[in-house]
C-alpha positions as CSV (number, residue, x, y, z in Angstrom):
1,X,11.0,-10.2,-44.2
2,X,12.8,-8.5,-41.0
3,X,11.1,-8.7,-37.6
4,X,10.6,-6.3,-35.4
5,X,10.0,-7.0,-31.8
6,X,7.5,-4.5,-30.3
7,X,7.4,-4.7,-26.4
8,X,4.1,-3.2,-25.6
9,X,4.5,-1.6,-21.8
10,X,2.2,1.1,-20.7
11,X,0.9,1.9,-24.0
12,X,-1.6,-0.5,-24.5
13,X,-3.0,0.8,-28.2
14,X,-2.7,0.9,-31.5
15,X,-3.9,4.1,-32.3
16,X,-1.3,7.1,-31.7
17,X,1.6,4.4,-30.8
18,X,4.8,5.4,-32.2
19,X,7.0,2.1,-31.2
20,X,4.3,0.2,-33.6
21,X,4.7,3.0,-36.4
22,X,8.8,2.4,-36.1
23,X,8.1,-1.4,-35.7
24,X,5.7,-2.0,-38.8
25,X,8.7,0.4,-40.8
26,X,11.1,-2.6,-40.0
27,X,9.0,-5.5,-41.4
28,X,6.7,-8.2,-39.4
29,X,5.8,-7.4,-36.1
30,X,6.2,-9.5,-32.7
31,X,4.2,-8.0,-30.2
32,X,5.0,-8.5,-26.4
33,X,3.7,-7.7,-23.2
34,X,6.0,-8.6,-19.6
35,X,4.4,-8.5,-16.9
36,X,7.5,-7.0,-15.5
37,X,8.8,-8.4,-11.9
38,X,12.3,-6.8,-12.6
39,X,13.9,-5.7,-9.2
40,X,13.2,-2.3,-10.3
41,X,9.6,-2.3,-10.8
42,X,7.1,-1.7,-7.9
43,X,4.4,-4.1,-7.7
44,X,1.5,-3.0,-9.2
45,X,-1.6,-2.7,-7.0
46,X,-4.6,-5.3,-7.0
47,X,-6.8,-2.8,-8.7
48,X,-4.5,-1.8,-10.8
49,X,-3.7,-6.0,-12.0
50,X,-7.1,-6.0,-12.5
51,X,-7.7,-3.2,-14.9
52,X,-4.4,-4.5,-16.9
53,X,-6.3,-8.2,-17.3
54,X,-9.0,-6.3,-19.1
55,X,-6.8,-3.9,-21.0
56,X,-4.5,-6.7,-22.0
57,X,-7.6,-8.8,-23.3
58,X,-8.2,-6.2,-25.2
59,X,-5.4,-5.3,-26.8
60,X,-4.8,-9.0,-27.6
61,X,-8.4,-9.3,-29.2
62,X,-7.7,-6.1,-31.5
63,X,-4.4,-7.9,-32.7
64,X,-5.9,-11.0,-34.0
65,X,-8.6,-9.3,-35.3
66,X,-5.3,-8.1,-37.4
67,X,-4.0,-11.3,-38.4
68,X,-1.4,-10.9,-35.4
69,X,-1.1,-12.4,-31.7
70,X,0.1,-10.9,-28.0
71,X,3.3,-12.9,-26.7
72,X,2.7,-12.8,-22.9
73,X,5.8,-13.6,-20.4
74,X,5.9,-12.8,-17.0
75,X,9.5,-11.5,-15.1
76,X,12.7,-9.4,-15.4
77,X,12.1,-7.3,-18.8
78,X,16.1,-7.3,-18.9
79,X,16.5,-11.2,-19.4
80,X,13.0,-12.0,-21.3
81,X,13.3,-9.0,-23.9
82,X,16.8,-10.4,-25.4
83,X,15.5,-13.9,-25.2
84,X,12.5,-13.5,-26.5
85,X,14.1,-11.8,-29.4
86,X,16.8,-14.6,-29.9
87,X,14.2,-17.1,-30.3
88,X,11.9,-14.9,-33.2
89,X,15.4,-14.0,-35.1
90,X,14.3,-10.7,-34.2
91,X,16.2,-7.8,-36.1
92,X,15.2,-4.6,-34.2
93,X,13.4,-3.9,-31.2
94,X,11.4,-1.3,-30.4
95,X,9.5,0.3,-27.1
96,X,8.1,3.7,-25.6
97,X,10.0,4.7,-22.9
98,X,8.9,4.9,-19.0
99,X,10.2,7.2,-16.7
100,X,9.3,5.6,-13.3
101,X,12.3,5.4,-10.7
102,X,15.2,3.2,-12.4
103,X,13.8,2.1,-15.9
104,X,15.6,4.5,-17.5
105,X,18.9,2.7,-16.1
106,X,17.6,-0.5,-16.6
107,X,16.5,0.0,-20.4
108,X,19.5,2.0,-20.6
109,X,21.5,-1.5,-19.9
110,X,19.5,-3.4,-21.8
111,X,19.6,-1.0,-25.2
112,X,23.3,-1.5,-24.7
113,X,23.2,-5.5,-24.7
114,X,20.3,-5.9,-27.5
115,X,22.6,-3.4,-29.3
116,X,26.4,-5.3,-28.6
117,X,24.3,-8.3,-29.8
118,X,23.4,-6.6,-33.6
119,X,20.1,-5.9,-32.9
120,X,18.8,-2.4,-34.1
121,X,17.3,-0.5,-30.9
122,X,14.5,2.1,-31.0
123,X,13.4,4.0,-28.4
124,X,10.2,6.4,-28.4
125,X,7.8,8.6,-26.7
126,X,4.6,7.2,-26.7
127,X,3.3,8.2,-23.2
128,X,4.1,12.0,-22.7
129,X,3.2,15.4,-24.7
130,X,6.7,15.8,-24.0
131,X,9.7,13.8,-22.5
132,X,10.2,14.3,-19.2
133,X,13.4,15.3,-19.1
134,X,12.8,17.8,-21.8
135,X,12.0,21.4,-20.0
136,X,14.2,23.2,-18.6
137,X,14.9,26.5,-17.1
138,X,16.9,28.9,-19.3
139,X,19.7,28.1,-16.7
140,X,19.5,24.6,-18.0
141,X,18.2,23.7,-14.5
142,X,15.0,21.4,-14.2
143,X,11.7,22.6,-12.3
144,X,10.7,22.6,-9.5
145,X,7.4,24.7,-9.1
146,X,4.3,23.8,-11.9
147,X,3.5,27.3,-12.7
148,X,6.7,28.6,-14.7
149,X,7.3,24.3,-15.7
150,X,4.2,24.8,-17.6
151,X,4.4,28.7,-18.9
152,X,7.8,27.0,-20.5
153,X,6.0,23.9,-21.8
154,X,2.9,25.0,-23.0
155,X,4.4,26.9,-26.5
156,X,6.2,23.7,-27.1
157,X,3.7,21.0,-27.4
158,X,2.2,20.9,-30.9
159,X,-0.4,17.5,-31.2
160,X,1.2,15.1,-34.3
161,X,-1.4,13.8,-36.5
162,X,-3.0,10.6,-35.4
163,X,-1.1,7.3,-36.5
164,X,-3.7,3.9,-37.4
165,X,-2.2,0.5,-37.8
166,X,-3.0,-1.2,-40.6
167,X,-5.8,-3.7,-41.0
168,X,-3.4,-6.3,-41.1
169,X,-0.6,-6.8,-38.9
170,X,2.7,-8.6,-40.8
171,X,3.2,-11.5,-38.9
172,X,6.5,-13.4,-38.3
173,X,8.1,-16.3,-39.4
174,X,6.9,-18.4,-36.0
175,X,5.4,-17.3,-32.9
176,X,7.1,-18.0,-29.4
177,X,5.7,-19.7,-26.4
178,X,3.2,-17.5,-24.8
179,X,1.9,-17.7,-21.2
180,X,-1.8,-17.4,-20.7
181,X,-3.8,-13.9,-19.4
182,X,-5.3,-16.6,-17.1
183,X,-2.8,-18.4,-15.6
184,X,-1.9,-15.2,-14.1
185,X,-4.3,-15.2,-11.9
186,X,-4.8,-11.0,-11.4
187,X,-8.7,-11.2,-11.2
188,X,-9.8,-11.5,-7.1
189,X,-11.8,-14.3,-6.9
190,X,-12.1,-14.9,-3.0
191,X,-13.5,-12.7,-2.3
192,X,-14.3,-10.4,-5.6
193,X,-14.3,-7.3,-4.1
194,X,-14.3,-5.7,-8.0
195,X,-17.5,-6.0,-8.6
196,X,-18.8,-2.1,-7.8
197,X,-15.9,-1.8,-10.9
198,X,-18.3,-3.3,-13.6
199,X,-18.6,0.3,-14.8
200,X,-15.4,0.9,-16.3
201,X,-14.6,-0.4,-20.0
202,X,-10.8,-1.1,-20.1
203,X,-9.1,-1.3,-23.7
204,X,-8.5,1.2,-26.4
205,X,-12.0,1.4,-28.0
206,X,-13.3,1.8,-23.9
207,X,-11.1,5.0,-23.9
208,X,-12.1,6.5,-27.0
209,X,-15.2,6.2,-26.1
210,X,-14.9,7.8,-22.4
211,X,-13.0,10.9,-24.7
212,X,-15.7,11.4,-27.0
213,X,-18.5,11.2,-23.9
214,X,-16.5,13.7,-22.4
215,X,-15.5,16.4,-25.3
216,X,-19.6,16.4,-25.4
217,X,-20.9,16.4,-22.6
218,X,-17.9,17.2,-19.7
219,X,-15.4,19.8,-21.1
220,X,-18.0,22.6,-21.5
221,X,-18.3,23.8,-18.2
222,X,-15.2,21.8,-16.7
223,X,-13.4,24.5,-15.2
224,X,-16.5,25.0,-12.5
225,X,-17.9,21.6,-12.3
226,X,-14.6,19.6,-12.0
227,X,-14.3,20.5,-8.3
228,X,-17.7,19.3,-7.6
229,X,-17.9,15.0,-7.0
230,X,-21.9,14.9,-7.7
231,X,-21.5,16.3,-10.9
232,X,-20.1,14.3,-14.2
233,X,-17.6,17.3,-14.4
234,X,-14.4,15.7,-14.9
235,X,-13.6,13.1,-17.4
236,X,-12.4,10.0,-16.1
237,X,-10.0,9.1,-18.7
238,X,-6.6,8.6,-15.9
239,X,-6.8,4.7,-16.0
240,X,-7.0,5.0,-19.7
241,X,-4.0,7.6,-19.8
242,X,-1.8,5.4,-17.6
243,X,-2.3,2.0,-19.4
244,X,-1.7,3.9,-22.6
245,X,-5.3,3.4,-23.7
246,X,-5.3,6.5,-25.5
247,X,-2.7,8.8,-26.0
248,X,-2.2,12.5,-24.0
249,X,-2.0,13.4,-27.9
250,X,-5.5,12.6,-28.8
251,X,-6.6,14.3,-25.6
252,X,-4.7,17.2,-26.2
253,X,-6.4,17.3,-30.0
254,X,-9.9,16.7,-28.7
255,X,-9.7,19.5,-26.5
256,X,-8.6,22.2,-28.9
257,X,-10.7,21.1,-31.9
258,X,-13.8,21.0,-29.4
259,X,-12.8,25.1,-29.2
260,X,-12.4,25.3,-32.8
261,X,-16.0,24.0,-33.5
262,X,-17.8,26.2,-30.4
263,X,-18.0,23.0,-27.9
264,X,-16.1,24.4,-25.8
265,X,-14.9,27.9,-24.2
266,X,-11.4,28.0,-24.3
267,X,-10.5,28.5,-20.8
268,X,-12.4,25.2,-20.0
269,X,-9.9,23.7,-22.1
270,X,-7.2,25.3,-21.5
271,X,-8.0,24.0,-17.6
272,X,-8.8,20.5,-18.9
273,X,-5.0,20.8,-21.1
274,X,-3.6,22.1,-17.8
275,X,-4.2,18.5,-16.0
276,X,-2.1,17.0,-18.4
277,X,0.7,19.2,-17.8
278,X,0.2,18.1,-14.1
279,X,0.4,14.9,-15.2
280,X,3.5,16.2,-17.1
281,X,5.2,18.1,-14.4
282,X,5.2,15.0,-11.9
283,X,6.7,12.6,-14.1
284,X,9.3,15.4,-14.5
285,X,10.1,15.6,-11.2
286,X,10.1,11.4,-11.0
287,X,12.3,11.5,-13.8
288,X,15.5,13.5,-11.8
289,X,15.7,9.3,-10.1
290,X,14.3,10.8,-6.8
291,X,11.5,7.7,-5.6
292,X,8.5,10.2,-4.6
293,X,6.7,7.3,-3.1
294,X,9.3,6.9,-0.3
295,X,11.5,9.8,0.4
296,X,10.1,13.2,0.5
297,X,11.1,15.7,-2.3
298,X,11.7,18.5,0.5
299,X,14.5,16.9,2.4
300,X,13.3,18.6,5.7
301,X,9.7,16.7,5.9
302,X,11.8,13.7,6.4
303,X,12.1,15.0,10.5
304,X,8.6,15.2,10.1
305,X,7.3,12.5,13.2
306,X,3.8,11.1,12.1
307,X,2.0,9.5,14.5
308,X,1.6,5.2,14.7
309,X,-1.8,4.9,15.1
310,X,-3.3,1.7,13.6
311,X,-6.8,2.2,14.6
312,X,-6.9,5.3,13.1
313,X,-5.3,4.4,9.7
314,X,-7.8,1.4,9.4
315,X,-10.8,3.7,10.4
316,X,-9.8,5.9,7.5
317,X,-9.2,3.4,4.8
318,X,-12.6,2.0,5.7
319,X,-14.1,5.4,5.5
320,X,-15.1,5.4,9.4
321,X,-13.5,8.8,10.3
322,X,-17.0,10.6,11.8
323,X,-16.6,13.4,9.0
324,X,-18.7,12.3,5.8
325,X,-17.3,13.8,2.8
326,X,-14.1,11.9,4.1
327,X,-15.8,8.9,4.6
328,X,-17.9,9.1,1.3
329,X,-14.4,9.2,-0.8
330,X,-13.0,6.5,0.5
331,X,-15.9,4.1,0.3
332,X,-16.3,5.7,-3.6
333,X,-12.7,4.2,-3.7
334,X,-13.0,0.7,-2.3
335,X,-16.3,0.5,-4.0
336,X,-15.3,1.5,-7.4
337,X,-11.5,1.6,-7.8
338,X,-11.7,5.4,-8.2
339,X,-11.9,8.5,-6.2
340,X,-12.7,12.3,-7.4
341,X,-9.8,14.7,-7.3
342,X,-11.3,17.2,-5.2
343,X,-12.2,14.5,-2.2
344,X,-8.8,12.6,-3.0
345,X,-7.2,16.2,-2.0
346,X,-9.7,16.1,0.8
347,X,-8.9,12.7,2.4
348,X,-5.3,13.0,1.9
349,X,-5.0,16.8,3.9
350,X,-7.5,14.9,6.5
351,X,-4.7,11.6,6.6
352,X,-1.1,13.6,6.9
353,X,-2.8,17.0,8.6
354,X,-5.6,15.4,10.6
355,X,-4.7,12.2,11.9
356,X,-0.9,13.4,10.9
357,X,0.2,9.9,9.8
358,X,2.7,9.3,7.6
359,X,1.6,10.5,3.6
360,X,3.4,7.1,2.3
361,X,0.5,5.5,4.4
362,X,-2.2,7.1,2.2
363,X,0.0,6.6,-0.8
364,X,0.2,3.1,-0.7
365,X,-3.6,2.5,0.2
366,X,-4.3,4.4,-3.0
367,X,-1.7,2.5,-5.2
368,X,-3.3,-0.6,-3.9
369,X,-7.2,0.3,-4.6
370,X,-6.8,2.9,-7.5
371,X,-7.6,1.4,-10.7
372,X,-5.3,4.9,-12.6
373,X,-2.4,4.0,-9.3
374,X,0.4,6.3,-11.5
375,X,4.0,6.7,-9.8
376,X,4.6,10.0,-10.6
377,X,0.9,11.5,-9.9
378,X,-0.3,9.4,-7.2
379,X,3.0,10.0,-5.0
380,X,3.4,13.5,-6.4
381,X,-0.2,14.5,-5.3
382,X,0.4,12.9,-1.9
383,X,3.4,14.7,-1.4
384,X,1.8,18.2,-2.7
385,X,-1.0,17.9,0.2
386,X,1.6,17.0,2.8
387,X,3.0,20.0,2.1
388,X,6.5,17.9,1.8
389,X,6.5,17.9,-2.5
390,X,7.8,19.8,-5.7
391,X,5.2,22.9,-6.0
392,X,4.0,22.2,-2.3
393,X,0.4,23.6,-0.9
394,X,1.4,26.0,1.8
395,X,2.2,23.7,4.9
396,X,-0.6,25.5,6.6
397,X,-3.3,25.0,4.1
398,X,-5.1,22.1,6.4
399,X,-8.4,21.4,5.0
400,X,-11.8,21.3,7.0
401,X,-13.7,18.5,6.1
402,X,-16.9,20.4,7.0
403,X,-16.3,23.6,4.7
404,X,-15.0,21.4,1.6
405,X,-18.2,19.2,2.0
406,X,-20.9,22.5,2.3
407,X,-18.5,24.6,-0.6
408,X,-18.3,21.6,-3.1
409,X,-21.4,19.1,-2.2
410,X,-23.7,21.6,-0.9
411,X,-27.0,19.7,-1.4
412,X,-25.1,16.7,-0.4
413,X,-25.9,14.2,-3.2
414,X,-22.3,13.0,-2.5
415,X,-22.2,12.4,0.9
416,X,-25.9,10.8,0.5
417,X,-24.8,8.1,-1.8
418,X,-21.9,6.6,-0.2
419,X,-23.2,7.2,3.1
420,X,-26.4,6.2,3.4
421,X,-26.6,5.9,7.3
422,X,-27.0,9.3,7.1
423,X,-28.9,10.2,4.2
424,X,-32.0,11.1,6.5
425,X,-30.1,14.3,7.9
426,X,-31.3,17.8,6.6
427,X,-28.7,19.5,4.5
428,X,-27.7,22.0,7.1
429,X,-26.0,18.9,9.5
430,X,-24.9,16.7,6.6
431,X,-21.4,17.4,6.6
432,X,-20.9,17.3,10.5
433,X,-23.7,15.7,12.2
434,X,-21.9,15.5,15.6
435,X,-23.1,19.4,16.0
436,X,-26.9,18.5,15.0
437,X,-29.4,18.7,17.7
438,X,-30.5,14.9,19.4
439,X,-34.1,15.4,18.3
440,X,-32.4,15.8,14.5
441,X,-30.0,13.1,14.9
442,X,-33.2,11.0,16.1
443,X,-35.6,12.2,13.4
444,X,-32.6,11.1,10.7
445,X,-31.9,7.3,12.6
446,X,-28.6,8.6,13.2
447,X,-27.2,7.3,16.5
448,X,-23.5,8.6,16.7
449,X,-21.1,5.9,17.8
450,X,-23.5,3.3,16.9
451,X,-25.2,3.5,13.0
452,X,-22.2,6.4,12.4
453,X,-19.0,6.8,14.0
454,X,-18.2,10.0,16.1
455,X,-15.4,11.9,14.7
456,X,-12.7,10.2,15.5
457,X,-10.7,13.5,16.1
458,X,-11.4,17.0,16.6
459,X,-10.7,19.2,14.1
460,X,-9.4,22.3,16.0
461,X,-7.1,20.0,18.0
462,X,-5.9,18.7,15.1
463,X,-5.0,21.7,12.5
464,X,-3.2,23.2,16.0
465,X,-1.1,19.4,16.5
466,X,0.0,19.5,12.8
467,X,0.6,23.5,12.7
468,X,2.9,23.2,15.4
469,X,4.7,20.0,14.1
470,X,5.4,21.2,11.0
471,X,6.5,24.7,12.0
472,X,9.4,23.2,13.5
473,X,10.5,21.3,10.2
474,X,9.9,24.8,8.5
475,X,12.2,26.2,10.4
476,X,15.2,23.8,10.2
């Protein structure tokens, strides 16, 4: 019997997995996960290493529960891939494609040597409802602005039927030397700051599961309660979606089938099949090469000058700005390894438009400490609230912390659980208890500058500072 080499990436499944249905097709299957340190590959962040350690264990448990095993290697794809291969007598290879700045180019190069060496190369979509590079404008032209990217995508996408392995895996001939998840070392230990992550199930059976919690109990309603962070109104599945958990696929059939039986009111899902083609839409716009995590899709932003300021960048990460709803998403972050959209549009307008430092700042702390840290979203959505991206918020759209906080967590059961030291305060001064009276702030054991930090800049001052920086990039 033929083997197949199947170089698992970030599609960390078996369900929905096309690479594994062309794989099995070939004969026995060698599966293999490289923890890639190729030169083109950014580092993954440390809550992101830990939420693969899981995943991995998982995957790795539901393959010998096949009659199968995970090969583990850790370095440059381009070397270990045809090696690896070599050594099993492998006669095809097979892998879902990534679109993250310069794979393409690399596994371009490396089809091309697997290929001048005999081997049989196939190459899939396993992680997008459609390839990135696959909408276009009827000029031929790619898109630049969500809106008519996803008018043009929407008639296209039809969900395939869902693929199962089998209940036994062929296995090859022999097995190659594997490394061990442990000696890797990506769990923190000294300290272990994950534990406020326990929460999270990582693995394919953990993401079906978070699906079918959310088809019952989330999409019904989503379109209102999605904006609000107190309320179970969005669905959690992003880690799952970027390790390849679960496939958009299954999402996208949930979603529709849950309006077919009455679940759901279609516009709720239609809203809910709308975030995907975000998600869709910014690996797009990473596909065209252009690194959104370091230079600025709008050419112009890069005359932008941020403002150095240390102190401030640390006060923010440790969510220490004097404005709570600010303060409560980043300690929800740190704590948990996840933030709600809403307040993650809310921190980053209050980072680049407040504090005006750099958006590559915020960008990076959120690739660190997100456990669902995506290339394409997390820089695209950075780049959208600093006004600099593809299908940029108005540069004058600055947020006020204050208004979000009343409009989206009005009775404050946000803002009360991740910040306690001011839990006391009636809702009226919750989101800006610099303007409640003393005998309040007493009453409440709030002492500004001492339990909880004054705002650590005003917000008038600060929309004018950034409305008058950027309306000289506008006009160049």
């Amino acid at each position: 019997m033929k083997t197949a080499l199947l170089w698992f990436r970030r599609d960390l499944r078996l369900v929905d997995n096309p690479a594994l249905v062309a794989a099995l097709a070939d004969g026995a299957v060698l599966p293999v996960y490289i923890l890639d340190e190729g030169p083109e590959v950014r580092p993954a962040g440390a809550a992101s290493l830990w939420w693969l350690n899981r995943s991995l264990a998982a995957l790795s448990a539901d393959l010998e529960a096949r009659g199968s095993r995970l090969i583990l290697r850790r370095g440059d794809p381009a070397r270990l891939i045809p090696e690896i291969a070599d050594q099993a007598g492998a006669a095809s290879v097979h892998w879902n494609d990534l679109y993250d700045p310069g794979l393409r180019e690399r596994d371009d190069r490396l089809e091309t040597r697997l290929s001048a060496a005999g081997l049989a190369v196939g190459r899939w979509n396993g992680a997008h409802l459609l390839r990135p590079d696959e909408v276009r404008t009827r000029t031929g032209g790619a898109f630049s602005v969500f809106t008519p990217f996803w008018r043009a995508a929407r008639p296209g996408i039809g969900a395939p039927e869902r693929t199962e392995p089998p209940e036994r895996l062929p296995a090859p001939a022999g097995w190659p030397a594997s490394d061990t998840l442990e000696a890797w070392g990506l769990q923190p230990t000294a300290p272990d700051w994950s534990t406020g992550f326990r929460d999270w199930s990582p693995g394919e059976a953990g993401a079906r599961q978070r699906l079918a919690a959310f088809l019952a109990r989330g999409l019904n309603g989503y379109g209102r309660a999605r904006d609000f962070p107190a309320e179970p109104g969005v669905s959690r599945l992003s880690p799952h979606l970027h390790f390849g958990e679960i496939s958009p696929f299954a999402l996208w059939r949930g979603a529709q089938n849950a309006v077919e039986r009455g679940a759901a009111p279609e516009a709720d899902a239609e809203k809910f099949l709308a975030e995907l083609g975000w998600r869709e839409f910014n690996a797009a716009i990473c596909s065209r090469g252009t690194d959104l995590a370091r230079t600025s899709f709008d050419p112009r932003f890069e005359a932008v000058a941020w403002r150095r300021d240390p102190a401030a960048l640390a006060a923010w990460r440790q969510g220490r700005t004097g404005y709570p709803i600010v303060d409560a998403g980043l300690r929800e972050l740190w704590t948990t390894g996840w933030m709600h959209n809403r307040v993650r549009m809310i921190c980053a307008s209050f980072l680049a438009k407040h504090l005006f430092i750099d958006w590559r700042e915020g960008e990076a702390w959120f690739w660190d400490t997100l456990v669902d840290a995506d290339h394409a979203s997390n820089a695209g959505n950075w780049q959208w609230v600093a006004g600099s991206g593809a299908d940029a918020a108005p540069y004058f759209r600055i947020f006020s912390p204050m208004a979000q906080g009343a409009k989206f967590d009005p009775d404050g059961r946000y803002v009360r659980k991740w910040v306690p030291e001011i839990a006391r305060l009636p809702d009226r001064w919750l989101h800006a208890p610099w303007t409640a009276p003393p005998m309040v702030l007493d009453q409440a054991g709030v002492g500004l500058g001492r339990t909880y930090p004054a705002p650590i800049v005003d917000h008038d001052f600060a929309r004018a500072r950034a409305l008058e920086a950027y309306a000289v990039v506008k006009g160049r």
